[in-house]
N, C-alpha and C positions, 0 to 999 in steps of 0.2 A: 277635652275629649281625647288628644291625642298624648296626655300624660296617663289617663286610664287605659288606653290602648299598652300604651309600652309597658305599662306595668302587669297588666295581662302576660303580654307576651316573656316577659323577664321570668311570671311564675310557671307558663309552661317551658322555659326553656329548662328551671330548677327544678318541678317536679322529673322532667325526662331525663335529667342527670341523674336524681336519685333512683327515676324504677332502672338504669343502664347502669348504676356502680353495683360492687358486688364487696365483699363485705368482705376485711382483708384477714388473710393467711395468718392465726396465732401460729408462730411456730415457736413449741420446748423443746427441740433437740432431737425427736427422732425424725424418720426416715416421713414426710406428708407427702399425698398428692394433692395436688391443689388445681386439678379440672375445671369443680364447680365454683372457682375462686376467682372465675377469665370473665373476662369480658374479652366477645368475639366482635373483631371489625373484617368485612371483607372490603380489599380492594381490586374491585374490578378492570381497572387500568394500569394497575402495577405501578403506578407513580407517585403513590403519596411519602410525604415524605413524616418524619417525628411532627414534624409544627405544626402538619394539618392534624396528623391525627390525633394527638393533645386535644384540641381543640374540638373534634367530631363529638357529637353526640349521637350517632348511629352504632357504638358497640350495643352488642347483645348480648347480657349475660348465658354464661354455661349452665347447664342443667346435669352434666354428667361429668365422672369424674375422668373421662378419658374421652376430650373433645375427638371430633372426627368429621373433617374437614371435605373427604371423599374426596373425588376425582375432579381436579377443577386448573383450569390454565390462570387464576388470580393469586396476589396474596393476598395473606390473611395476618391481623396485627391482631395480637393477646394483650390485654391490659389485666395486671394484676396488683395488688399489694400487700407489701410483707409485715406482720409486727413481731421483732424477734422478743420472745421470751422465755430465749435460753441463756446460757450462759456462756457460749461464746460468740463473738463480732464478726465472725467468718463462715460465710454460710458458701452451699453451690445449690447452682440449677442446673437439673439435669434434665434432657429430653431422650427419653426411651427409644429412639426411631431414626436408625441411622441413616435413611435412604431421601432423608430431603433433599433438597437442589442445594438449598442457601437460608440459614436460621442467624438473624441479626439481632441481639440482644443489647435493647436500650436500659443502662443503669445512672441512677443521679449522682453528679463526686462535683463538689464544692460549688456547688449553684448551678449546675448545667448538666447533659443528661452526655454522657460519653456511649460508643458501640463497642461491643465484642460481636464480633463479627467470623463463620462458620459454615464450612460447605463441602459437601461430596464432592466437589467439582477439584480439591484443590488435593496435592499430594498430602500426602499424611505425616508428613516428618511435619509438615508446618503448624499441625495442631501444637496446642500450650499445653495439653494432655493427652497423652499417647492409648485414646481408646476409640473406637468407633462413635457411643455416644457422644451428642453435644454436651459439652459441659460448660458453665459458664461460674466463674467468680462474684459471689454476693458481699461487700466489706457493708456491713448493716451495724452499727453499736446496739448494744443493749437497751433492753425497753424502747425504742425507737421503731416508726412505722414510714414506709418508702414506697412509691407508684413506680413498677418496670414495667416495659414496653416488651414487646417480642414478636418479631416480623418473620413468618414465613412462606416458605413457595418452595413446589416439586413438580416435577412432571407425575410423577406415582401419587396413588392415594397417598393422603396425610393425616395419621393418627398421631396423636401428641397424648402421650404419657408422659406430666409435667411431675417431677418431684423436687422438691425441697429439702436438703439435708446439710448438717456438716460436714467436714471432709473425712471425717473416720468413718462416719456412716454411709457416709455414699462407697467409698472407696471398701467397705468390707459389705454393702448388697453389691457390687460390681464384682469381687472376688466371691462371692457366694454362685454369681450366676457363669461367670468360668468357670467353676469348677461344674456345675451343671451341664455345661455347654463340652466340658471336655467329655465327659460321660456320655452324652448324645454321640459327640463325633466316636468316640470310643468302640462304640456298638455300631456306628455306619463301618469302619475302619476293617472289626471283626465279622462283620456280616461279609463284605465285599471280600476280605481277603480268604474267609473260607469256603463261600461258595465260585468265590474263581477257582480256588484250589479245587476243587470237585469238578467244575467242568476242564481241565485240562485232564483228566482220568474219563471223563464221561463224555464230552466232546457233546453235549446235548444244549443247544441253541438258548434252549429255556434258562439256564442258568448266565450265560454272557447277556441274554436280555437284563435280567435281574442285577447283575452287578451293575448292568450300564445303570437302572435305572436305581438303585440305591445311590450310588455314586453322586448321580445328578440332584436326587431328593434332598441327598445330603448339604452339596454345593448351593442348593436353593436356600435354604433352611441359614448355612451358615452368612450365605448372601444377603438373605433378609436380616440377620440379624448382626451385618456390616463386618462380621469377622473376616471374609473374604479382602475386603476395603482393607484388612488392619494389616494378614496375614501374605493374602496370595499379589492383590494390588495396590500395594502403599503407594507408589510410584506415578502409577497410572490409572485417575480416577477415572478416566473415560469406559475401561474394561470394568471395571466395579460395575457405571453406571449401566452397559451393555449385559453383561449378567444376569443382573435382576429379573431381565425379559427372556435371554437365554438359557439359563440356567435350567427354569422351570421349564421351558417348550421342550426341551432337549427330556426331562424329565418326562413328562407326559406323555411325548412321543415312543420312550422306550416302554412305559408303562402300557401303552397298548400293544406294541407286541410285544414285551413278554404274556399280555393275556392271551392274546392268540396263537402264541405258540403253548401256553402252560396248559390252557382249556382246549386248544386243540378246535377254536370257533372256526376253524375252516368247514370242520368235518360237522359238529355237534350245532352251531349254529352259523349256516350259509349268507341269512339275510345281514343278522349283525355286523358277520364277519367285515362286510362289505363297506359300513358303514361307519367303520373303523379309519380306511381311506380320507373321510371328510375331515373328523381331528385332526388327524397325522396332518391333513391341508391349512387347517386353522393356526392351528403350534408352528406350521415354518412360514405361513405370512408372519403372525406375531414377529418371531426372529427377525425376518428381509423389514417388517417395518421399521423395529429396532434400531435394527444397522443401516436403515433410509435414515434416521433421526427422527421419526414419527412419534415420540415417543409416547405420550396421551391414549394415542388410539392402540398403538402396540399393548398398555397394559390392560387399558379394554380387551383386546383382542384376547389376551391370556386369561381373562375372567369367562367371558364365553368358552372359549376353550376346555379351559376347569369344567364347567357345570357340563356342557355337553359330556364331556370324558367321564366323569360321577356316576351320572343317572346312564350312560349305556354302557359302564364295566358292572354298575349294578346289575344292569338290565342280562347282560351276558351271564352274570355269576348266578344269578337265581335261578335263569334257565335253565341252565347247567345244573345245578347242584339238585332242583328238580327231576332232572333225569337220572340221579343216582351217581353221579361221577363224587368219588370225597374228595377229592382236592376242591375240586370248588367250592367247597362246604368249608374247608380255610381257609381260604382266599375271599371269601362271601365274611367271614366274620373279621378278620385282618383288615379287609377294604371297608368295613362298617366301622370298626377303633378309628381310623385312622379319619374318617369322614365327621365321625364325632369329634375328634380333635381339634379336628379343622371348623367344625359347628364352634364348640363351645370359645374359642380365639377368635370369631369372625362375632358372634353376640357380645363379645369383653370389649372388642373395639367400636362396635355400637352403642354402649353401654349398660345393654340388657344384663351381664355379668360387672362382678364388680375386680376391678385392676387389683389384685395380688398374685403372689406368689402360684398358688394353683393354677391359675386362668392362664398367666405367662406361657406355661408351657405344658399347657392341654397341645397343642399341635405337635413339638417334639418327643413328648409323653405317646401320644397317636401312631407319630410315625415310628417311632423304635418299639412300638408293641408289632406294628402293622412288617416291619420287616423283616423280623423274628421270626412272626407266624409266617410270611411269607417262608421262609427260611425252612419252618417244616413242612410246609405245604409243600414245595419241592422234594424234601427226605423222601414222605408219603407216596409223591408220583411216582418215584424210584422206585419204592413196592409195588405200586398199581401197575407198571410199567414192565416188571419183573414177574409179576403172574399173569399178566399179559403174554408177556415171551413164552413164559413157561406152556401156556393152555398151544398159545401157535406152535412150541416145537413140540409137543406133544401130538398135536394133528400133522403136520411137515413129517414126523417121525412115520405116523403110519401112511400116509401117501410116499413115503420113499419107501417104505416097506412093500407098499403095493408094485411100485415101480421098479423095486429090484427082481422082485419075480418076473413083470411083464418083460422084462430085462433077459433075464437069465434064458425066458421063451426065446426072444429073438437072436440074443448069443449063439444061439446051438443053432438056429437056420444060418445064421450070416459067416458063421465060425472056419466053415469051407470054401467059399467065396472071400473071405479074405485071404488064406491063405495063399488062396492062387493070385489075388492082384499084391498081394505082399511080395510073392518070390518076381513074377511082372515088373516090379515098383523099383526094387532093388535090384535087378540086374539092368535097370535103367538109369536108376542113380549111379551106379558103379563106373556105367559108363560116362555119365555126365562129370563125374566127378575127376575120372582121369583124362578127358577131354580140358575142362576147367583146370586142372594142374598143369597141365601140360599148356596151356595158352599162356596164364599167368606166369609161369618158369619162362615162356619165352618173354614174356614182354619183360620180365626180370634182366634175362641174360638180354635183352637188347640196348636196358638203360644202362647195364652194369661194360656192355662194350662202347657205349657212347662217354659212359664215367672214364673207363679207362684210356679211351682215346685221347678225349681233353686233357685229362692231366698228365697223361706221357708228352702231350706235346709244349702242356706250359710250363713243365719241369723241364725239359730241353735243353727250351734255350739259357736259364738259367744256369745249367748245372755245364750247360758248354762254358758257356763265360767266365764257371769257375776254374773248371781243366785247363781251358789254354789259355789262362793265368800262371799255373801252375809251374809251368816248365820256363818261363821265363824268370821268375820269382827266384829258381832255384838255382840260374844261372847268376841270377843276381848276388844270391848270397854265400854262392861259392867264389865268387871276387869281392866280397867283403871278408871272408876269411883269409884268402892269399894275404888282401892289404893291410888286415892284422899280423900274420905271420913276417912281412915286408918289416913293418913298423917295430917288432919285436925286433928282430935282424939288425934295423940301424942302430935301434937304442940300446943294444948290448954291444955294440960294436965299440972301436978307441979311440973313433974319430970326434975331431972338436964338436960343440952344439953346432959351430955354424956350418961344417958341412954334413950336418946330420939332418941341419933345416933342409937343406941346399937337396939334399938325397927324397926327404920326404915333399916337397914341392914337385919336383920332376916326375915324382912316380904316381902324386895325386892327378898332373897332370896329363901322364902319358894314359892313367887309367879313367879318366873322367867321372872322380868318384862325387860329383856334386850331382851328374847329370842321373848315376847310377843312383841316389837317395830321392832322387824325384822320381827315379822312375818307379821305386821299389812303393814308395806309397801309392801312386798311381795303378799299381799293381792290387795293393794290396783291399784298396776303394773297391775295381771292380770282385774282387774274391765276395767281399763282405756284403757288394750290393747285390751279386750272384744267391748266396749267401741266404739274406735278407726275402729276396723273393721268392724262392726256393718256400721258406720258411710260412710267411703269407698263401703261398699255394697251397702248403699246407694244412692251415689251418682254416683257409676257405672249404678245402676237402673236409675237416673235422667239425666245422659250423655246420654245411652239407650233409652228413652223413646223420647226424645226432645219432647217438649210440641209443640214446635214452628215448627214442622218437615215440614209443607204447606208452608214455608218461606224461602228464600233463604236466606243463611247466611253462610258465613265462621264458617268451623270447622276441626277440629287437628281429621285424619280418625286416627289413633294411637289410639286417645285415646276413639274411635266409637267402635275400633276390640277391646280393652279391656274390655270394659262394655258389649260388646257381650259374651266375654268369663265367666266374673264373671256366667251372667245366665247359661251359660254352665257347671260350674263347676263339677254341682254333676253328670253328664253324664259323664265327661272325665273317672273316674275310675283308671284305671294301664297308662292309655296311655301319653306315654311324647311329651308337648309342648316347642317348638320350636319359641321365636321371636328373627327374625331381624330387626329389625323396624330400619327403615333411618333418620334422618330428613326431615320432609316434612315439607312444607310449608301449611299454610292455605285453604283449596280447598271450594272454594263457591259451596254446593249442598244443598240439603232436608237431616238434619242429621240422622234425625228418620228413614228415607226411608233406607239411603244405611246401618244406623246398623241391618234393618229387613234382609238384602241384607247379610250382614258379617254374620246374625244369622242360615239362614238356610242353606247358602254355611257349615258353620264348623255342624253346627246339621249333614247335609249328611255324612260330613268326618267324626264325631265321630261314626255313623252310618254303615260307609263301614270298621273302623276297627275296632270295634268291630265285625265283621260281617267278618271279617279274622282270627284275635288272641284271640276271645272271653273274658275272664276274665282272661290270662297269656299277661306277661308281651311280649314287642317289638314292642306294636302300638306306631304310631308316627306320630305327626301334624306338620307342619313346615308353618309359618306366615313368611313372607317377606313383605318388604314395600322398594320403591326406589323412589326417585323423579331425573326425567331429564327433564330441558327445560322448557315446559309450561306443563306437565303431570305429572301424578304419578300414581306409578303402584302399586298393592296388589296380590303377590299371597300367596294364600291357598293349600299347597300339602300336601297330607297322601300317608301311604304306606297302604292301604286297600282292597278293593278286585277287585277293577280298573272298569272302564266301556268300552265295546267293542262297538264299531262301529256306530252300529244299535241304540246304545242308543244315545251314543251321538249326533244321529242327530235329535231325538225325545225330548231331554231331555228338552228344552226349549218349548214344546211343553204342553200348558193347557190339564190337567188333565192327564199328563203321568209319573204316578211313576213304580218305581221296589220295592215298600214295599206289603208287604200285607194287605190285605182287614185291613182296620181299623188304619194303621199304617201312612197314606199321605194320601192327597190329590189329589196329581200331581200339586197344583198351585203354589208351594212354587218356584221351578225354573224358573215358568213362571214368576213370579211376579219379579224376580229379575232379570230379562231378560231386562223386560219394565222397569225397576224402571234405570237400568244402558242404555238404550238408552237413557231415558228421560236427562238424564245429558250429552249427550251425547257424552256418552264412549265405550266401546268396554267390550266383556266377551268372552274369549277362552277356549277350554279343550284342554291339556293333560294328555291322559290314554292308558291304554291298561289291557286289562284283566290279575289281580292275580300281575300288579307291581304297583295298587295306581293310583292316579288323582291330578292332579294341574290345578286350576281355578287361570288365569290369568285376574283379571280388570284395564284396563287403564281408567285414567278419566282426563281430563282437571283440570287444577288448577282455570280458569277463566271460567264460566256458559257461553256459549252465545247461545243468542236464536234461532232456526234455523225456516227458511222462508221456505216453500216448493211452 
């Protein structure tokens, strides 16, 4: 009983072997698919390894000639067999579909089954053949038949277009579909670069939508078809693998607005418009899944996405073009090519259609009809757009016609009444105006006698310390000529050398001409450090002044607040200065401006301490300078007699000082008010009454001009 049982069992295990084999691949030398050649095994654990699956009798043969595996987190092992009867021993396997995770190709070499082994994951120099497809190496001899294995797994749907060819044939359908493929990008290339060129003339939204979104269709397209992997990221598969999902979301999303900028569904339809919103939401979860690593549900997500996007740009364009707008009547026929393409490619990989050349590239074929017409669909709006203008300036035209008349009525009533607040106006300006000169001239001549003061006083003492060099210097080298003349005198003379030595000892020594050559450089040090200073004063005066101050130009504010300070000098008195100047960097302003701006900010401070400690020592300035980022900062703090509240809110206020009659203006804060928004920068206080004041300025390191 139990020898009839196993022999039972033995013939169902043979018949289940023959309905699971599949009847093997004659191949003579051209280009075969061999889909319905497979036998499919899934593994739901990911762990099988050759030796179990050898042995499994749970493959199921293919019924179509381009398996399609859909969307699944398992592998899947292909069992096929080859019988070559061509004429040569070297065959390849080619798998049409660059976007797997990892494709392991088990072949038999001298009793045991060796891998070739293949994956997005890995740079692409390390491929053994420099193209996006998998390609694998078949060594088969003549008339001879061999069982391959073939393991794969993706996170993306997995269509397998399986071919078998030699290496001329594979290698010239590979050069056939580059050159295909350059033609597609060809016409992405010229579409993108001539309708950007039109919106930079046109500056109309609708066109920078369209480039974004060709751009991106483009990107997807060469994505899916792994050129991106081969071209943009050989290096970095992880960006390849990230694409796939971004590419198209980014696509999709500009796709819907440009529709709603090109149809204008804000206006013609309100409800859709709205609904537009949800997409644009679906397409950037897809993305953030993506880039979470989600990857499964991300390409789900971008399937959804598609079909909602489809049926409501349909749903908008019909509406549309219903209501008689013609651009949506090319946009409605563009978005229906291109929908088709995308039909007849999504039934080739089901198998509904059969795997050739045509079917390949219905979707590329779709979309380069679909962007073209787009392409005039835009020209079109530019008409419709333009007799649009024309009907509105033709109406604008007689409403301004209407309005120059009602115009011309009230001209003639208001014509006398202006006249009289005109002569009013202007003998009020007049006065304002030589009031205003007349303030400004003063507060002129009062910085231009505080300039002069300082530096008569720091050129002084320098130029003393040249003079009364001078006279000494001159006594000097009126006794270095005598002791030339001396020397001349003995050495023409007929006395021996030795009392010619004897004569020039005595007279070096009665004249002290060792002590006279020390003194003469000693002399001549201070001339030179007189000199010297003198020179530095001056050109603090010429950093100071900038001739050039109406011009924008980089300048070292360092060394602005220094030549502010020289003029300062004979003001400071007992008070001790403080810098900390930072490195900064070159700041483009008016240089002349902000040193009028450093001169009266410290003139106030040396102003509020003496006006605390009067002529005893413990006033104190304190200069800081810091640069961060694109700014730099300057502040000015003393320890003075501080400003309370009420000033501070006035202080930048023309004509409001706290000096006494004769001593300010009040314009000096105002001016450096306007002088630092003009750069526009920023001026703070901190104070408080009886503990001192710090004026903080921020200014930009780059000028830029501001648009109101």
């Amino acid at each position: 009983m139990k020898r009839i049982l196993f022999l039972l069992l033995l013939l169902q295990i043979s018949f289940a072997a023959k309905l699971a084999a599949q009847a093997p691949v004659i191949f003579n030398g051209e280009n075969t698919i061999i889909g319905k050649y497979v036998s499919i095994l899934k593994d739901s654990t990911n762990n099988f390894d050759l030796q179990t699956v050898s042995k499994s009798t749970a493959f199921v043969p293919s019924t179509i000639e381009t398996p399609n595996m859909q969307l699944s987190k398992s592998a899947f092992w292909l069992k096929f067999s080859i019988h070559n009867a061509s004429s040569s021993d070297r065959l390849m396997l080619q798998l049409d579909y660059p976007t797997l995770s990892a494709c392991d190709f088990y072949y038999p070499e001298n009793g045991r089954y060796e891998v070739q082994k293949l994956s997005d994951t890995l740079p692409f120099s390390q491929r053994k053949y420099q193209h996006q497809n998998f390609l694998f190496d078949i060594k088969l001899p003549r008339d001879s038949t061999a069982t391959y294995y073939l393991r794969v797994k993706s996170s993306e749907q997995m269509v397998l277009p399986l071919i078998i060819g030699d290496p001329a044939h594979v290698a010239q359908s590979i050069s056939v579909k580059n050159i295909l493929w350059g033609i597609f990008i060809g016409i992405i290339v010229v579409m993108v670069a001539y309708n950007f060129f039109i919106y930079l003339f046109t500056r109309d939204r609708s066109y920078i939508y369209y480039v974004l979104y060709v751009s991106f269709i483009g990107l997807t397209q060469t994505t899916l078809s792994g050129y991106t992997y081969h071209f943009l990221f050989p290096e970095t598969p992880l960006l390849f693998h990230k694409s796939i999902i971004i590419f198209p979301a980014l696509a999709g999303i500009m796709a819907m607005l440009f529709v709603r900028v090109f149809l204008d569904t804000k206006h013609r339809t309100p409800i859709l418009h709205k609904i537009f919103q949800v997409a644009i939401i679906l397409y950037s979860c897809a993305i953030v899944l993506r880039l979470a690593g989600v990857d499964q549900v991300s390409y789900r997500m971008i399937d959804i996405s598609a079909i909602c996007t489809t049926f409501l740009i349909y749903a908008v364009a019909v509406k549309i073009s219903l209501q008689g707008y013609k651009p949506a009547r090319y946009f409605l026929i563009a978005w229906t090519i291109f929908f088709a393409g995308i039909l007849m490619f999504t039934l080739r990989n089901l198998g509904v259609l059969p795997y050739n050349d045509f079917t390949n590239y219905t979707m590329e074929s779709g979309i380069a009809v679909e962007v073209t017409l787009l392409s005039i669909a835009l020209a079109d709006r530019i008409n419709v757009l333009k007799r649009e203008k024309e009907i509105s300036q033709a109406e604008a035209l007689k409403a301004a016609q209407e309005n120059e008349r009602i115009i011309r009525e009230q001209n003639t009533l208001l014509e006398v009444r202006v006249k009289e607040r005109t002569s009013e106006l202007n003998t009020a300006l007049e006065d304002l105006k030589q009031a205003q000169s007349q303030l400004i001239e003063q507060e002129k001549m009062a910085s231009l006698g505080q300039l002069t003061a300082g530096i008569a006083h720091e050129i002084n003492n320098p130029i003393n310390f040249v003079t009364s060099n001078v006279s000494p210097l001159r006594r000097d080298i009126d006794m270095i000529f005598s002791a030339i003349d001396f020397i001349e005198e003995v050495a023409l003379s007929d006395a021996s050398a030795e009392d010619k030595r004897s004569q020039l000892e005595e007279y070096k020594e009665g004249q002290e001409l060792d002590y006279l050559q020390t003194e003469i450089k000693h002399l001549l040090n201070g001339i030179y450090n007189g000199a010297s200073r003198t020179a530095e004063i001056v050109k603090g005066l010429r950093i100071f002044s900038r001739l050039d101050e109406d011009d924008l130009k980089r300048a070292d504010l360092n060394e602005g607040i220094d030549s502010s300070m020289i003029i300062l000098n004979n003001q400071l008195g007992s008070i001790h200065v403080i810098k900390e100047y930072g490195e900064l960097p070159l700041v483009e302003c008016y240089p002349g401006k902000l040193n009028q701006v450093f001169l009266n900010i410290l003139s106030n401070g040396i102003y509020a301490v003496h006006k605390q400690f009067g002529e005893n020592n413990g006033g104190e300035i304190k200069i800081t300078t810091t640069a961060e980022n694109d700014h730099v900062q300057i502040r000015f703090k003393d320890n003075g007699v501080g400003i309370d509240e009420e000033t501070q809110r006035k202080i930048f206020d023309p004509f409001f000082t706290t000096k006494d009659v004769g001593e300010g203006t009040g314009l000096g804060m105002s001016i450096a008010y306007n002088t630092i928004k003009k750069h526009n920068g920023s001026i703070k206080i901190n104070s408080s009454p009886g503990n001192g004041a710090e004026f903080i300025i921020t200014l930009p390191v780059q000028h830029t001009v501001k648009i109101n």
